[in-house]
GUGU-665302 format. One record per residue: residue number from 1; residue in one letter; x, y, z of N, C-alpha, C in turn. Coordinates in nm, 2 decimals. Example, Ala and Ser with C-alpha at 12.3 -4.5 7.8 and 13.67 -1.06 7.14 Angstrom:
<recs>
(rec 1,"a",(1.32,-0.57,0.78),(1.23,-0.45,0.78),(1.32,-0.33,0.78)) (rec 2,"s",(1.28,-0.22,0.71),(1.37,-0.11,0.71),(1.29,0.00,0.79)) 
</recs>
This chain:
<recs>
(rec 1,"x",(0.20,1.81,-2.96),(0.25,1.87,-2.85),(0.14,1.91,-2.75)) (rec 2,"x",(0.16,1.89,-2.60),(0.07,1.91,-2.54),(0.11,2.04,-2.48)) (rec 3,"x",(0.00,2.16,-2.48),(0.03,2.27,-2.44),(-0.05,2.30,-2.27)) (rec 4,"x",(-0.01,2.38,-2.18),(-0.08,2.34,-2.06),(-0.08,2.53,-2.01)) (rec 5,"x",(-0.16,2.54,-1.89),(-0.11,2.67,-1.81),(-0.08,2.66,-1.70)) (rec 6,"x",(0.01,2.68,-1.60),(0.02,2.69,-1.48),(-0.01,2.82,-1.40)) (rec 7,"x",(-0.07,2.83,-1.33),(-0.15,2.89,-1.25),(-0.07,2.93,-1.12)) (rec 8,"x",(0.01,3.03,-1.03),(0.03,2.99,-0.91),(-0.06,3.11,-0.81)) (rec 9,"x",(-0.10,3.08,-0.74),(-0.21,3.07,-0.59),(-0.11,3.12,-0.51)) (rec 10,"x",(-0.12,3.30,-0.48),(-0.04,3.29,-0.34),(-0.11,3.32,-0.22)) (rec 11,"x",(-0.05,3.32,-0.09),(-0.11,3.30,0.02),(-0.26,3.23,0.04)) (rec 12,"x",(-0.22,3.10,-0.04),(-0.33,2.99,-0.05),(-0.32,2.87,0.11)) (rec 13,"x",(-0.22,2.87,0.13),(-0.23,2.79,0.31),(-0.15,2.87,0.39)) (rec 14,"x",(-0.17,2.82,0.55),(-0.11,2.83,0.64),(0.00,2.78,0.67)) (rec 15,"x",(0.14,2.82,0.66),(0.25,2.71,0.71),(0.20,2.63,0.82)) (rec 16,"x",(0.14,2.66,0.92),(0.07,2.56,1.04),(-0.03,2.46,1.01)) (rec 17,"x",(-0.10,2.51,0.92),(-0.19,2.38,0.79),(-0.14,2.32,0.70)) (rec 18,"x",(0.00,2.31,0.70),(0.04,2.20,0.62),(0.20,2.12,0.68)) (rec 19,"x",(0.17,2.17,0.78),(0.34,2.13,0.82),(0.31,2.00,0.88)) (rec 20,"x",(0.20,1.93,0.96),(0.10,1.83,0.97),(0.09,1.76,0.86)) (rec 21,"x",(0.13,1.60,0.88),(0.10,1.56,0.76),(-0.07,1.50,0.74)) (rec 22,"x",(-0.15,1.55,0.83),(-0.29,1.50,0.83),(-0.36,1.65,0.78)) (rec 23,"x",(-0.30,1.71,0.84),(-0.37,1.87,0.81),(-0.35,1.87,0.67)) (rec 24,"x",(-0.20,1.81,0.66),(-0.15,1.88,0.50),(-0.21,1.82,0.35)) (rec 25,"x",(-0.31,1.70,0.41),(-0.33,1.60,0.31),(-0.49,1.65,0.28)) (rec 26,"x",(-0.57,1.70,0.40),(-0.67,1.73,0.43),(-0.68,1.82,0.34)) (rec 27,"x",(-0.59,1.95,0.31),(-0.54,2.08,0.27),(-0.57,2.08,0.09)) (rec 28,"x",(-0.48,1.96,0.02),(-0.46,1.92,-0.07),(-0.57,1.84,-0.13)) (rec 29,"x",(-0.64,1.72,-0.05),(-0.75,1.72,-0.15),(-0.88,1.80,-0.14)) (rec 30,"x",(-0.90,1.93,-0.08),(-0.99,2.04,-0.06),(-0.93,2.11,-0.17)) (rec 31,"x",(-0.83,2.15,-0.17),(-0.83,2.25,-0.28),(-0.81,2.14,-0.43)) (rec 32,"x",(-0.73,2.01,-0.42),(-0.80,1.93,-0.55),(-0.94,2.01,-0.60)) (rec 33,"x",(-1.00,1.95,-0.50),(-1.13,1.94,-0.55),(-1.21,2.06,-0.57)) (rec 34,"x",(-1.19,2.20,-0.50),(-1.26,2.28,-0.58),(-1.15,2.36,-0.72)) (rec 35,"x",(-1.01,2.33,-0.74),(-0.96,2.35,-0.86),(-0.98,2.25,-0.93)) (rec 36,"x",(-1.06,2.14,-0.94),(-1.08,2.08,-1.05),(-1.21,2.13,-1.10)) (rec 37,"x",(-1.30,2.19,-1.02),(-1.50,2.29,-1.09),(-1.37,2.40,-1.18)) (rec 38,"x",(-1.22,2.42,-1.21),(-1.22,2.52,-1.30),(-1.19,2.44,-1.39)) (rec 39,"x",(-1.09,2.34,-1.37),(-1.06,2.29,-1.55),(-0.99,2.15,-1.49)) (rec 40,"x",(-0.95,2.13,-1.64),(-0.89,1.98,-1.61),(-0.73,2.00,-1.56)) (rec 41,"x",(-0.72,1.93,-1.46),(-0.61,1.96,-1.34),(-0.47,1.85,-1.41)) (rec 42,"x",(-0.37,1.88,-1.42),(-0.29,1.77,-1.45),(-0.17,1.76,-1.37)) (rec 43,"x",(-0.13,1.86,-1.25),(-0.05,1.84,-1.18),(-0.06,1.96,-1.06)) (rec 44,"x",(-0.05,1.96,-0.92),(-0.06,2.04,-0.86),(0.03,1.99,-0.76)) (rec 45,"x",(0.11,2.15,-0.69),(0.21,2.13,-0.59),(0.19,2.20,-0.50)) (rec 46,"x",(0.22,2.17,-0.39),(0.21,2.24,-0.23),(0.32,2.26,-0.18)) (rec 47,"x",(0.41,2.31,-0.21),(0.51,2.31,-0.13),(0.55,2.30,0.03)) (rec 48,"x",(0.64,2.24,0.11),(0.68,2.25,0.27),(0.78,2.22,0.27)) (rec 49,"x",(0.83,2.24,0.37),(0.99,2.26,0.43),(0.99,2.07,0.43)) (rec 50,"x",(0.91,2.00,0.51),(0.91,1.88,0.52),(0.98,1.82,0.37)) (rec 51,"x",(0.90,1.84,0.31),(0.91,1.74,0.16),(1.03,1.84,0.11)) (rec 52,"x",(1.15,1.93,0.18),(1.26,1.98,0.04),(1.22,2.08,0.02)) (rec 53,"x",(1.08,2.15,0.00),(1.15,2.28,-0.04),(1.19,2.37,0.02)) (rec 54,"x",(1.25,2.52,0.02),(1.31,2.57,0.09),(1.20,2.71,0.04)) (rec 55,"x",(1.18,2.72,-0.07),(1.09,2.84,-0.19),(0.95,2.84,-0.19)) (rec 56,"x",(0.88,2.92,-0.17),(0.73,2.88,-0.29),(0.65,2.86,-0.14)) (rec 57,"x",(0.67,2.82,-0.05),(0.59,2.78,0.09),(0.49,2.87,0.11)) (rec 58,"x",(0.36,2.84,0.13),(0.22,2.93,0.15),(0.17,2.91,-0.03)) (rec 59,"x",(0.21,2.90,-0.07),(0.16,2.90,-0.23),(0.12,2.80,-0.29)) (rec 60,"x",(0.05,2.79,-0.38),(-0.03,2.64,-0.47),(0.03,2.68,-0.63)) (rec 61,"x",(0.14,2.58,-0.67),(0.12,2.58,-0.78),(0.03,2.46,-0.84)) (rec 62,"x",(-0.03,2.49,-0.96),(-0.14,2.39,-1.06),(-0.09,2.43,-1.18)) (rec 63,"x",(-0.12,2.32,-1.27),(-0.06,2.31,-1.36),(-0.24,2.28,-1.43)) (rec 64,"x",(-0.29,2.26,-1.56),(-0.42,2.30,-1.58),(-0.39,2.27,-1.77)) (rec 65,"x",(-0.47,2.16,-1.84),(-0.46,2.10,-1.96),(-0.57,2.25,-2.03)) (rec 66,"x",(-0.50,2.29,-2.13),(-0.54,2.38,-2.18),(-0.65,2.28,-2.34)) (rec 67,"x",(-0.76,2.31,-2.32),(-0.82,2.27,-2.40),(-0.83,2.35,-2.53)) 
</recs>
């Protein structure tokens, strides 16, 4: 069984920084990339009104392989 932690990040973006899909992508591999110097990353979400969600907006959930 693979056990994991999720992590969630609030007031991690700007609704105006991600409602752009250039800004939003820009957003997403910056913070990839400094939540991967903490651990091994195995799923991360950004929420926006764009992509469906309606909840969670401004927040980073990660998901993070528990070694």
């Amino acid at each position: 069984m693979k056990v994991s932690s999720v992590v969630v990040i609030n007031n991690a973006v700007r609704i105006k920084n991600i409602d752009d899909d250039y800004e939003y992508n820009f957003v997403v591999k910056d913070l990839k990339k400094e939540i991967e110097k903490i651990g091994r990353l195995i799923s991360m979400v950004v929420p926006r009104k764009k992509d469906g969600y309606s909840e969670g907006i401004g927040k980073v959930f990660v998901e993070f392989e528990n070694e």
